[in-house]
N, CA, C and O atoms as a printed pandas DataFrame, in Angstrom:
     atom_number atom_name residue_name chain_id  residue_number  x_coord  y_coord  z_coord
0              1         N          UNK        A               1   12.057  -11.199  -21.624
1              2        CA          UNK        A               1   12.486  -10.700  -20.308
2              3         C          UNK        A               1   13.766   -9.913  -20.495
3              4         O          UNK        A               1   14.467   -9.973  -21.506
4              5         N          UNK        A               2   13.989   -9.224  -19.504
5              6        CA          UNK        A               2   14.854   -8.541  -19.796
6              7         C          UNK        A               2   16.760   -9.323  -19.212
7              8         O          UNK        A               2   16.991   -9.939  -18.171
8              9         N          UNK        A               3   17.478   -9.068  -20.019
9             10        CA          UNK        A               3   18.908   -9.882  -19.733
10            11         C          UNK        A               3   19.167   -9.583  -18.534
11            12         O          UNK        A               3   19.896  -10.456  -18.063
12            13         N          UNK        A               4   18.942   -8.809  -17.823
13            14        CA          UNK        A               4   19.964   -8.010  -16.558
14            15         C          UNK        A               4   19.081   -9.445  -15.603
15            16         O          UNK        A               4   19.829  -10.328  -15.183
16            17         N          UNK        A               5   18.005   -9.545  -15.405
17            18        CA          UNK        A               5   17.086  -10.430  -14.750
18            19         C          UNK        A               5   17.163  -12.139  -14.860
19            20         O          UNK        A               5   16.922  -12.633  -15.961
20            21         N          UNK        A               6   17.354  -12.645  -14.211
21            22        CA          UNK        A               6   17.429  -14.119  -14.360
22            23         C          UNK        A               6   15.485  -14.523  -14.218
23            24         O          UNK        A               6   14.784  -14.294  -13.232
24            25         N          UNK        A               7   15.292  -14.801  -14.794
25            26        CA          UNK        A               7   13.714  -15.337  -15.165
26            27         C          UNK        A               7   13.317  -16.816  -14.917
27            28         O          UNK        A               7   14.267  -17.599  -14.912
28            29         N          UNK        A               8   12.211  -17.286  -14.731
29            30        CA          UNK        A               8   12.137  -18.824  -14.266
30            31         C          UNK        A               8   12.219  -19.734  -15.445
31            32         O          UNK        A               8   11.240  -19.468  -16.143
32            33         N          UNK        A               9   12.994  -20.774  -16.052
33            34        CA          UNK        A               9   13.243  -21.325  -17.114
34            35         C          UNK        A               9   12.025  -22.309  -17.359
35            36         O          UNK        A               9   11.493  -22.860  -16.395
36            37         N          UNK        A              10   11.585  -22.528  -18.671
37            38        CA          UNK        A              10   10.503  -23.053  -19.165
38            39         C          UNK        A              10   11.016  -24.226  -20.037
39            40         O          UNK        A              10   11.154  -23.827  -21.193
40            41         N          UNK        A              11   11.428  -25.843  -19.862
41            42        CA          UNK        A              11   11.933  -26.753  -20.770
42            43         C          UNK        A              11   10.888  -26.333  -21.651
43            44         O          UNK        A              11    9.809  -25.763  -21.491
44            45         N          UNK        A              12   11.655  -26.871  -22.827
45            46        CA          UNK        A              12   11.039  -27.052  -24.109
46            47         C          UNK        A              12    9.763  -28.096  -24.233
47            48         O          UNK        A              12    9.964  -29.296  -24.051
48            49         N          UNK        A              13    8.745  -27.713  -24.477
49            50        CA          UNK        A              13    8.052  -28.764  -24.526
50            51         C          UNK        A              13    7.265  -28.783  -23.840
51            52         O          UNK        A              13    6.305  -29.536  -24.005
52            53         N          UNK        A              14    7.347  -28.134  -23.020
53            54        CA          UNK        A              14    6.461  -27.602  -21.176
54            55         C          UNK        A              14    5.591  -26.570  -21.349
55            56         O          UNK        A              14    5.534  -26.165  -22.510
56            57         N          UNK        A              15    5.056  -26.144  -20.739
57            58        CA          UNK        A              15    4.107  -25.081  -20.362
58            59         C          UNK        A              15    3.730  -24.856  -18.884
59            60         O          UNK        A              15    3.435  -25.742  -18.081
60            61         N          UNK        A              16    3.783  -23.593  -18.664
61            62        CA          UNK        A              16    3.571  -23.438  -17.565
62            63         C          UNK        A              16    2.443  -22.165  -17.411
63            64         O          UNK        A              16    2.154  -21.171  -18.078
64            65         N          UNK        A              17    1.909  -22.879  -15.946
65            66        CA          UNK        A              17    0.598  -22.136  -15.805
66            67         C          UNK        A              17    0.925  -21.089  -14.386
67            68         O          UNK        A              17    0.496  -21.448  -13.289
68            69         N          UNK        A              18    1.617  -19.945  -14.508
69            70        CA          UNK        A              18    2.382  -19.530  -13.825
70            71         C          UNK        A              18    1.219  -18.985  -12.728
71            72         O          UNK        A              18    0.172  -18.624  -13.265
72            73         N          UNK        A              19    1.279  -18.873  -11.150
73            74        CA          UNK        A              19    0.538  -18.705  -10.198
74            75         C          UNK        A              19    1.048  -17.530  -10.006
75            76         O          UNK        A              19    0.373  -16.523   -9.793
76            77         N          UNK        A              20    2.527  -17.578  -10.079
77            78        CA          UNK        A              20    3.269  -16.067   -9.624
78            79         C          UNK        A              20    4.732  -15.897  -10.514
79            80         O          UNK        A              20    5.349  -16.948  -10.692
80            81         N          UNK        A              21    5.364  -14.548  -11.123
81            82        CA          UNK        A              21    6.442  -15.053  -11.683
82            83         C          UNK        A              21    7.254  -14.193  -10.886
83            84         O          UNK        A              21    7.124  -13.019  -10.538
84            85         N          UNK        A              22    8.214  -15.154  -10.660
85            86        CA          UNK        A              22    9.763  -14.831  -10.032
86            87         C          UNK        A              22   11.077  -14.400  -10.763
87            88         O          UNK        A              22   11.623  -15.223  -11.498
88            89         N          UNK        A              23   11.531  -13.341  -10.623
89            90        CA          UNK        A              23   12.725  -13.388  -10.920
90            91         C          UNK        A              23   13.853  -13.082   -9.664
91            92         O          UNK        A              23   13.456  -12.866   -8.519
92            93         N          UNK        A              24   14.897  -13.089   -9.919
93            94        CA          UNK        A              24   16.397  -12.666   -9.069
94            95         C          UNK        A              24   16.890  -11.344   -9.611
95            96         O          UNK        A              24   17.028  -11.040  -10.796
96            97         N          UNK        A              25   17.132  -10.608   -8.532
97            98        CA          UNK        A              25   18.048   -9.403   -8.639
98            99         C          UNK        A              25   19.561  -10.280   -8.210
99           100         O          UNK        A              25   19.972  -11.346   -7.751
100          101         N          UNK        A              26   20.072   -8.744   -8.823
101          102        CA          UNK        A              26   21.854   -9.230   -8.638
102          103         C          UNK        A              26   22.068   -9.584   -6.781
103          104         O          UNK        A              26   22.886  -10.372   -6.306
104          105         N          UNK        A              27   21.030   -8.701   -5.983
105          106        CA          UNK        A              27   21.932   -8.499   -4.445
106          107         C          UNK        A              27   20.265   -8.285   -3.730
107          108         O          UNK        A              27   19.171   -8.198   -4.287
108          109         N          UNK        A              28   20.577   -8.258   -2.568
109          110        CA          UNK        A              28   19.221   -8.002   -1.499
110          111         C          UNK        A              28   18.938   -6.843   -2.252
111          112         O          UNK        A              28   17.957   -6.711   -2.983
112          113         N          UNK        A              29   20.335   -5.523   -1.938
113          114        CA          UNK        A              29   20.048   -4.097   -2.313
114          115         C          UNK        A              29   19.500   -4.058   -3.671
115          116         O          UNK        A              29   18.785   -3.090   -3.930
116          117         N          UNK        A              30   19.641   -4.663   -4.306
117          118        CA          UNK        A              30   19.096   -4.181   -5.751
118          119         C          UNK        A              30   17.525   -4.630   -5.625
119          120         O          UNK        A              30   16.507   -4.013   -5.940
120          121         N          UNK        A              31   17.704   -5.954   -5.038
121          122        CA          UNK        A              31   16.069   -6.293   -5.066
122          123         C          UNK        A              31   15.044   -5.086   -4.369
123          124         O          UNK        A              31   13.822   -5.139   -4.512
124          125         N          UNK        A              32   15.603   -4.201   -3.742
125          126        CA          UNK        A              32   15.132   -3.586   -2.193
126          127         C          UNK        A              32   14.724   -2.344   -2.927
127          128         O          UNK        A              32   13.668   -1.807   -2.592
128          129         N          UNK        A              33   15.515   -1.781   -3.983
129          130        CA          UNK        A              33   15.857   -0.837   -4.689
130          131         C          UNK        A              33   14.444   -1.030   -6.450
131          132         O          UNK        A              33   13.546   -0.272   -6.816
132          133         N          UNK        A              34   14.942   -2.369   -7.035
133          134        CA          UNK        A              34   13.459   -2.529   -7.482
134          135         C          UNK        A              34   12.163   -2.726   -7.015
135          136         O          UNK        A              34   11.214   -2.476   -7.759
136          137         N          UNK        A              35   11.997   -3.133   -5.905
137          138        CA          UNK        A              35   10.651   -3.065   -5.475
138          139         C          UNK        A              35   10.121   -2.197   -4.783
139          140         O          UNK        A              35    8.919   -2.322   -4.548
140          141         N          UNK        A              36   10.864   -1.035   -4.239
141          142        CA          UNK        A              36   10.365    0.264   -4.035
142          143         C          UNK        A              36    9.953    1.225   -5.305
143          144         O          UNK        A              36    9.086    2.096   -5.383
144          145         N          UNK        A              37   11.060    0.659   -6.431
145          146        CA          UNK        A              37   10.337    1.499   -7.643
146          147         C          UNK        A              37    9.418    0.988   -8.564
147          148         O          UNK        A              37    9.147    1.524   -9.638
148          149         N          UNK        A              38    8.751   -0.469   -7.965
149          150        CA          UNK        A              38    7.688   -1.041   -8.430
150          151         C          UNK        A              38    6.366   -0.436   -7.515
151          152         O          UNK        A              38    5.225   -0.293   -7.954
152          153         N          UNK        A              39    6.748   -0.175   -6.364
153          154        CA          UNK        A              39    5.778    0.141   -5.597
154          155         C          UNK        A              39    5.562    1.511   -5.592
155          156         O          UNK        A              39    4.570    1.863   -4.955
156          157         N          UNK        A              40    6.192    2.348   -6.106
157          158        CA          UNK        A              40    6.267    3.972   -6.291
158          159         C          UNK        A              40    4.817    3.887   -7.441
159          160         O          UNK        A              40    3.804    4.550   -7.221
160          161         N          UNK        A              41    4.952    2.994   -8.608
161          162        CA          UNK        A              41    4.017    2.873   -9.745
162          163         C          UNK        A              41    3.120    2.305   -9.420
163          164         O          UNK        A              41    2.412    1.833  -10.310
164          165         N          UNK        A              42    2.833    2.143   -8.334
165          166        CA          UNK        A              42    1.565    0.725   -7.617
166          167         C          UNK        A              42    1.464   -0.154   -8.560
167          168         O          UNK        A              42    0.445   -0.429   -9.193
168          169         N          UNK        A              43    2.824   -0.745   -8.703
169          170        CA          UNK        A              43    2.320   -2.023   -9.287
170          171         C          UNK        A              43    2.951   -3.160   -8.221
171          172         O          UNK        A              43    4.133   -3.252   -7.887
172          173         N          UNK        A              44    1.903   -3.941   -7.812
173          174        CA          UNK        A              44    2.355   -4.879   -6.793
174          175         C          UNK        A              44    3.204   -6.047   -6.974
175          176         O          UNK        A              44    3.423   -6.775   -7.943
176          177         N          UNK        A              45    3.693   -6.018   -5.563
177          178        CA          UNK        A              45    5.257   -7.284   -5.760
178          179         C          UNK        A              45    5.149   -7.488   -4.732
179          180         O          UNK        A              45    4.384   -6.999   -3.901
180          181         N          UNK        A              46    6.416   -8.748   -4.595
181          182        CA          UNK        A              46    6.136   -9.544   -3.131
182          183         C          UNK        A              46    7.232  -10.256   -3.337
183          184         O          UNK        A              46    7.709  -10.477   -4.450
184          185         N          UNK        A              47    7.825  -10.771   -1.933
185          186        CA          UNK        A              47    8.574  -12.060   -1.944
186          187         C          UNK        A              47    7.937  -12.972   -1.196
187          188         O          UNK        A              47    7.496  -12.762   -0.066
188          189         N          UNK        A              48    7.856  -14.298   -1.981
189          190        CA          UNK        A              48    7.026  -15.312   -1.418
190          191         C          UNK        A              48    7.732  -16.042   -0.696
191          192         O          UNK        A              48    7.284  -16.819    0.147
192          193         N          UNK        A              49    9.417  -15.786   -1.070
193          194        CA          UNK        A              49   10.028  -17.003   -0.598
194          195         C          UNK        A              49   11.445  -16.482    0.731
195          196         O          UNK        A              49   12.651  -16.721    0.790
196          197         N          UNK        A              50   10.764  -15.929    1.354
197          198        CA          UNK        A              50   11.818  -14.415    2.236
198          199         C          UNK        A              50   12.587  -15.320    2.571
199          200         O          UNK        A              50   13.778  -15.161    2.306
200          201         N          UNK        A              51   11.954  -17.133    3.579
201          202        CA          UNK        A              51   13.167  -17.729    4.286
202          203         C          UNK        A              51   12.955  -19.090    3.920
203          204         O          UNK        A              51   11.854  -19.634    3.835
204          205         N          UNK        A              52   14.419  -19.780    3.640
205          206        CA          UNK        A              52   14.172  -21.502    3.069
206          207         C          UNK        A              52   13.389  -22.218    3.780
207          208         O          UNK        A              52   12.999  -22.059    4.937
208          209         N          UNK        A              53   13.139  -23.165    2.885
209          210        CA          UNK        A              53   12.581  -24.090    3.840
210          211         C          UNK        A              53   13.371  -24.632    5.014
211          212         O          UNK        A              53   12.882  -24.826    6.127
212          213         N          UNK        A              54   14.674  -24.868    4.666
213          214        CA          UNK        A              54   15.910  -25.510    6.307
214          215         C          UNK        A              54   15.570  -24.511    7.343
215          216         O          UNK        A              54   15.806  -24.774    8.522
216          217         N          UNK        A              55   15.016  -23.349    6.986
217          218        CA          UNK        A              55   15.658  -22.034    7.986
218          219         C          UNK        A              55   14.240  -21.960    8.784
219          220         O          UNK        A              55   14.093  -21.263    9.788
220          221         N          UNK        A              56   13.334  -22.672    8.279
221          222        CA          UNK        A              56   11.853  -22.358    8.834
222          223         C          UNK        A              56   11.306  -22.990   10.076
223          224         O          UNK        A              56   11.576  -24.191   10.087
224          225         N          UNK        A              57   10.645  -22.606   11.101
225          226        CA          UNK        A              57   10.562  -23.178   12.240
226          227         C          UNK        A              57    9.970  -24.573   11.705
227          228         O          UNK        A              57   10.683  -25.492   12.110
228          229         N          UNK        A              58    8.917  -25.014   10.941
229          230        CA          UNK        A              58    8.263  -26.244   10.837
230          231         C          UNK        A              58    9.047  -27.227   11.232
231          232         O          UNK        A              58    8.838  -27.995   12.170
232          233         N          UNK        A              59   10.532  -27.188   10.050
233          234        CA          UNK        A              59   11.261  -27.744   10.007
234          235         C          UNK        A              59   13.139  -27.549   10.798
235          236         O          UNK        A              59   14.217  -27.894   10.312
236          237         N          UNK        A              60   12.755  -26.713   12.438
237          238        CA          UNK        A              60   13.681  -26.874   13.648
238          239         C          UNK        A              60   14.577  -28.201   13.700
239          240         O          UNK        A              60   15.797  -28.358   13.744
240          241         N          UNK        A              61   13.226  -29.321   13.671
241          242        CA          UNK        A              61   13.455  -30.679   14.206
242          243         C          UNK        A              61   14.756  -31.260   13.378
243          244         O          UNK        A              61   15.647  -31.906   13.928
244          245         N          UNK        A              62   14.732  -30.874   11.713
245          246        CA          UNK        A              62   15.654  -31.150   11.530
246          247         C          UNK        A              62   17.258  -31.161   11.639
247          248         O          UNK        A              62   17.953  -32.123   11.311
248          249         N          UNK        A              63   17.701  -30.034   12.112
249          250        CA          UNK        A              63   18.657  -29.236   12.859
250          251         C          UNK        A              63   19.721  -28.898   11.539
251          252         O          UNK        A              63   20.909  -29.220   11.524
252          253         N          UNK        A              64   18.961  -28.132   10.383
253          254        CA          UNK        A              64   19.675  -27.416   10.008
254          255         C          UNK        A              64   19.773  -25.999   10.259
255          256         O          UNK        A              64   18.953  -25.226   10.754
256          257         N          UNK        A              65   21.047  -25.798    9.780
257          258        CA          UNK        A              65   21.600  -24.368   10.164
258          259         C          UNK        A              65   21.902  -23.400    8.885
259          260         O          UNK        A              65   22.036  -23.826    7.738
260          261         N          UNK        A              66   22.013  -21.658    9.370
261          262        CA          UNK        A              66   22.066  -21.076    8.443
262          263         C          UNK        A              66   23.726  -21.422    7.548
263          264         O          UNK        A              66   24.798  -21.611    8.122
264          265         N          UNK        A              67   23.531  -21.423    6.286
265          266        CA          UNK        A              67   24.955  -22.049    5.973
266          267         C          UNK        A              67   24.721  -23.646    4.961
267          268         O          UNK        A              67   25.237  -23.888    3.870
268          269         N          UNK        A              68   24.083  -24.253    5.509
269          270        CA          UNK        A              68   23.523  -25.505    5.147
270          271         C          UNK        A              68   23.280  -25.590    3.694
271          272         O          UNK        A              68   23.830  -26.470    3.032
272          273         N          UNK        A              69   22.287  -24.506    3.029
273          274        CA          UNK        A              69   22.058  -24.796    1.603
274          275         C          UNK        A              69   22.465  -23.332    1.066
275          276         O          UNK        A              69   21.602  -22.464    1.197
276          277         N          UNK        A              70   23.676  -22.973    0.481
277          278        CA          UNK        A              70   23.519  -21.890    0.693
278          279         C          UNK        A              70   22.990  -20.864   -0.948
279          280         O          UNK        A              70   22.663  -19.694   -1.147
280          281         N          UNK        A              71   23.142  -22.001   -1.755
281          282        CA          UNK        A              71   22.233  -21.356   -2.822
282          283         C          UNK        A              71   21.152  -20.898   -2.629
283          284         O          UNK        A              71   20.812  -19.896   -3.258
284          285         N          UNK        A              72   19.864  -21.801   -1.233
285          286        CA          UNK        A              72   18.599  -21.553   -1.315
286          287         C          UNK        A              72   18.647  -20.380   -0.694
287          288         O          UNK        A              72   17.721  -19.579   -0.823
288          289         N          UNK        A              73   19.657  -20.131    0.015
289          290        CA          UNK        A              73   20.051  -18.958    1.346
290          291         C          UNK        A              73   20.130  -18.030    0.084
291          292         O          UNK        A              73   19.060  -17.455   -0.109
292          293         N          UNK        A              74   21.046  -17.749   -0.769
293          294        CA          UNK        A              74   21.164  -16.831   -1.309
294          295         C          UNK        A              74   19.861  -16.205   -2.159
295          296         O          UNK        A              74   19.621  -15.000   -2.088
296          297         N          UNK        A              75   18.942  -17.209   -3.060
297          298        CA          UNK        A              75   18.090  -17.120   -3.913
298          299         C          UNK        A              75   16.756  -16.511   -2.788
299          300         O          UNK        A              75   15.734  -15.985   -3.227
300          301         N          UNK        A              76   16.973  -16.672   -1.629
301          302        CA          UNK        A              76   16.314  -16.367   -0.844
302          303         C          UNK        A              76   16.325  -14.584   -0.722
303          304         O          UNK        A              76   15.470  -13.705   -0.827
304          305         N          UNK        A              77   17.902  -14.631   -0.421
305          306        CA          UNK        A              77   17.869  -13.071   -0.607
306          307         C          UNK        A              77   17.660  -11.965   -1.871
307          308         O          UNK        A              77   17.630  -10.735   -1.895
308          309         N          UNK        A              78   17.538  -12.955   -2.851
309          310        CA          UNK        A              78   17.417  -12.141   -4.220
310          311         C          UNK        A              78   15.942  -12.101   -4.918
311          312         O          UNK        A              78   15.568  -11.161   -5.620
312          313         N          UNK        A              79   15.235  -13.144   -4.654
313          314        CA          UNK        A              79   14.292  -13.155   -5.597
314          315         C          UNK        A              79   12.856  -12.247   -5.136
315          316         O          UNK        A              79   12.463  -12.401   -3.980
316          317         N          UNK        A              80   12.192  -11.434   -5.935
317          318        CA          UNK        A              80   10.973  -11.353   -6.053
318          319         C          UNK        A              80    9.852  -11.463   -6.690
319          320         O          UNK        A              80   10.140  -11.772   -7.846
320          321         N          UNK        A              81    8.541  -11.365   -6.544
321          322        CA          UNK        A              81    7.562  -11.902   -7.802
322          323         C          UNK        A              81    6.770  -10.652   -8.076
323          324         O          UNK        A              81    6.337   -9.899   -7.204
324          325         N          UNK        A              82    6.593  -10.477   -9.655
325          326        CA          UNK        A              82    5.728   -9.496  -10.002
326          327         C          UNK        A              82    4.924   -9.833  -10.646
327          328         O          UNK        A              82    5.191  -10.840  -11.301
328          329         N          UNK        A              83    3.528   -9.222  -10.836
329          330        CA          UNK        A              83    2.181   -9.639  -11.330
330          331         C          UNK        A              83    2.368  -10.304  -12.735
331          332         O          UNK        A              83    2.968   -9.928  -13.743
332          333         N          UNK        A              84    1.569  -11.535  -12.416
333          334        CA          UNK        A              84    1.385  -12.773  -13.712
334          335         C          UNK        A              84   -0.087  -13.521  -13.697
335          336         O          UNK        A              84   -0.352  -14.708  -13.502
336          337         N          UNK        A              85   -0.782  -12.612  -13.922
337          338        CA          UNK        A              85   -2.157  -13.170  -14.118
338          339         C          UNK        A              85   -2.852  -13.308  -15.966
339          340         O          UNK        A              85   -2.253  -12.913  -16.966
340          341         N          UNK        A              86   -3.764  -13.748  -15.944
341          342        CA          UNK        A              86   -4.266  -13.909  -17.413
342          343         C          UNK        A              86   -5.033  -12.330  -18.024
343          344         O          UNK        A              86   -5.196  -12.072  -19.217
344          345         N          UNK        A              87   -5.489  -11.265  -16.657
345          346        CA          UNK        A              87   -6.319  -10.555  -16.725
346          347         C          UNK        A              87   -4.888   -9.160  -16.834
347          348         O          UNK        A              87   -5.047   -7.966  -16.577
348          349         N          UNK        A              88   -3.980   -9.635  -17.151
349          350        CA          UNK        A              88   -2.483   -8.338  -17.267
350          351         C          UNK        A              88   -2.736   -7.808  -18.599
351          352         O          UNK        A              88   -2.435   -8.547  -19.536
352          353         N          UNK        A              89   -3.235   -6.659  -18.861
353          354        CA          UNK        A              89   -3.116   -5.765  -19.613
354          355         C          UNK        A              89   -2.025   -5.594  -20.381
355          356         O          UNK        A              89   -0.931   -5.796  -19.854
356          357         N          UNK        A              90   -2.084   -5.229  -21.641
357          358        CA          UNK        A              90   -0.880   -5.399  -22.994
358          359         C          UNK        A              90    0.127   -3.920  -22.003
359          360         O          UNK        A              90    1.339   -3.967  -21.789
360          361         N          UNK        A              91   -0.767   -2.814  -21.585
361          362        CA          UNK        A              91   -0.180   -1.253  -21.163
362          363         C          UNK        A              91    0.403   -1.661  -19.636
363          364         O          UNK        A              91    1.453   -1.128  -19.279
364          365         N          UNK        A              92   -0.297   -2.635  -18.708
365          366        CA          UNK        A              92    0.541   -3.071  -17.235
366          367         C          UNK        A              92    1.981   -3.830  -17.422
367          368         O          UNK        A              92    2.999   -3.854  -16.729
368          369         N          UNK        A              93    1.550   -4.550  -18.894
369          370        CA          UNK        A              93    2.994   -5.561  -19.128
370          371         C          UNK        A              93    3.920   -4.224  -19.501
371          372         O          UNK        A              93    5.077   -4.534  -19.214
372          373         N          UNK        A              94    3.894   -3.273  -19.867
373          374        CA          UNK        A              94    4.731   -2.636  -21.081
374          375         C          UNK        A              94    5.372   -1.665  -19.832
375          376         O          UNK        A              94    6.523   -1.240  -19.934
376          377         N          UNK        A              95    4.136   -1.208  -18.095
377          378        CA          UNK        A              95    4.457   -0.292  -17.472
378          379         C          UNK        A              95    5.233   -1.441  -16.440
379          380         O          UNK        A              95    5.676   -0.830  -15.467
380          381         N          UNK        A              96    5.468   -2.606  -16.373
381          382        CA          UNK        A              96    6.413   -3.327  -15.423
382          383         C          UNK        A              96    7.483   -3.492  -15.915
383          384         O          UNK        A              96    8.342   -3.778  -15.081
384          385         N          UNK        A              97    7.969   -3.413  -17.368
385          386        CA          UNK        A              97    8.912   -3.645  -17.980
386          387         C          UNK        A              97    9.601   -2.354  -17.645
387          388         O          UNK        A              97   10.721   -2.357  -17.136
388          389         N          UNK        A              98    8.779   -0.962  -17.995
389          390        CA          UNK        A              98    9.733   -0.076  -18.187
390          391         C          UNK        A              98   10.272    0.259  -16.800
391          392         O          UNK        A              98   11.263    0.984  -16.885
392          393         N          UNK        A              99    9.926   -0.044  -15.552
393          394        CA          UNK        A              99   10.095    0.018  -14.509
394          395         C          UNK        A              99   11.870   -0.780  -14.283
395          396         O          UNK        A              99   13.039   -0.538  -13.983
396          397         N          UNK        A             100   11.146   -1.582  -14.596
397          398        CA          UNK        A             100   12.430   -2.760  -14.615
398          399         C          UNK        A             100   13.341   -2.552  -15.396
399          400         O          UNK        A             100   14.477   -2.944  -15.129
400          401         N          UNK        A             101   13.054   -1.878  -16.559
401          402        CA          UNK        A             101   14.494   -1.438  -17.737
402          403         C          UNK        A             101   15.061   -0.267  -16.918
403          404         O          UNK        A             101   16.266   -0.019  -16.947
404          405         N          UNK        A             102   14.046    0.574  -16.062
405          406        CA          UNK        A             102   14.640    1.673  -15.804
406          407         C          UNK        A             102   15.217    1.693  -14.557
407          408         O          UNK        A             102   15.276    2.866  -14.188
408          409         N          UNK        A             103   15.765    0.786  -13.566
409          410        CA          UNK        A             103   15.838    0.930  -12.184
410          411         C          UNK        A             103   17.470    0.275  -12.617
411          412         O          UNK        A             103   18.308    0.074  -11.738
């Protein structure tokens, strides 16, 4: 992965059967800024995780507020996921990277 990117950590010993992979941009803007130039290349992205769980209506009843967790608040504003399937091409891995080296 690339250094500039914080990537999802894998203990030693583990394996993971990734559904979707996430990383963090430095700021909203940067995230906002890579995923328009992921989407310029049609290669698809998403944020799965736009608002915490405290912040979500399900969980009103509990009466937290924005402020409350504010790491999840923040990781909220940074992270997005780009394609991690088994069927990713050696040339899709090589054209998401350069996207990402280059933004």
């Amino acid at each position: 992965m690339i250094e500039k990117y914080k990537a999802p950590h894998v203990p030693e010993g583990y394996t993971s059967s990734w559904a979707q992979f996430s990383i963090l941009a430095d700021s909203p803007l940067e995230r906002d800024i890579i995923m328009k130039a992921l989407s310029a290349e049609k290669i698809p992205n998403v944020i799965y995780y736009r608002i915490p769980l405290h912040l979500q209506k399900v969980f009103q009843k509990l009466n937290y507020k924005k402020g409350d967790f504010p790491i999840s608040e923040k990781i909220a504003n940074q992270i997005f996921s780009i394609p991690m399937h088994p069927y990713l091409k050696e040339d899709q891995q090589d054209q998401i990277l350069e996207v990402l080296n280059n933004v």
